[in-house]
C-alpha positions in Angstrom: -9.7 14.0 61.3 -7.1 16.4 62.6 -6.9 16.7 66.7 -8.0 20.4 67.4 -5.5 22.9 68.8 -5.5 24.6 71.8 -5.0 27.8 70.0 -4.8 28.7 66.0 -1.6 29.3 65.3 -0.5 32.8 64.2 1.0 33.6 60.7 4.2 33.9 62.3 4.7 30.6 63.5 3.2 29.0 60.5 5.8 31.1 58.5 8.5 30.1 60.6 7.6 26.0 60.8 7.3 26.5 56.6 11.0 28.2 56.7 11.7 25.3 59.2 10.8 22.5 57.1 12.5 24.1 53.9 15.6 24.2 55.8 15.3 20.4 56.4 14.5 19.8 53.1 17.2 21.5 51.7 19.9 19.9 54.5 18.6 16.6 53.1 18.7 17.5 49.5 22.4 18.7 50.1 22.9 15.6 52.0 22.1 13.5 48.8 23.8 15.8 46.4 27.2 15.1 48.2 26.3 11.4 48.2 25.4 11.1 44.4 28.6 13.3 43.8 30.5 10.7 45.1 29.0 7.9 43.5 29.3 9.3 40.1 33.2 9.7 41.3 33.2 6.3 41.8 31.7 5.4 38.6 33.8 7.8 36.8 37.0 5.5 38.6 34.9 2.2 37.3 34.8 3.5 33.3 38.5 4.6 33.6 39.5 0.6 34.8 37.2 -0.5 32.3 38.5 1.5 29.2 41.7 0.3 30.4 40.7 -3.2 30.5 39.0 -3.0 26.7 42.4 -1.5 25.6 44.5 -4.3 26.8 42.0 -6.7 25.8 42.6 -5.4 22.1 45.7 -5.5 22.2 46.3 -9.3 23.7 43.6 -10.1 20.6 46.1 -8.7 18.3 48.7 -10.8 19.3 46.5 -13.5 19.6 45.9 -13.0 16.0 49.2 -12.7 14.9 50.1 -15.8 16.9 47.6 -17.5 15.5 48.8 -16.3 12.0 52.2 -17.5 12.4 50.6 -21.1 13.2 51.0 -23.7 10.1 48.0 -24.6 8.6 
């Protein structure tokens, strides 16, 4: 059960603690925006070095293949 309250509070300063809390809500929303922003930078960084892996990985199997190829039977 809720403590009672000296007083009932007035429209006004129920209107103001709702703007209050939206404020915070938003500050925190905007908080973890930026945050998620810059992981998906860093996972954009972590697909670049991996494409770049897969490609050189294809190409050292081609060699290996050719190698391979050149090898007598």
């Amino acid at each position: 059960m809720l403590p009672r309250m000296a007083h009932e509070p007035t429209n006004g300063q129920i209107l103001e603690a709702l703007i209050d809390f939206r404020d915070g809500v938003a500050a925190k929303l905007e908080q973890h925006d930026r945050r998620f922003d810059a992981m998906d930078r860093r996972f954009d960084g972590v697909d670049i070095r991996l494409d770049k892996i897969e490609r050189r990985m294809g190409r050292l199997e081609t060699r290996l293949e050719n190698l391979e190829s050149r090898l007598p039977a």
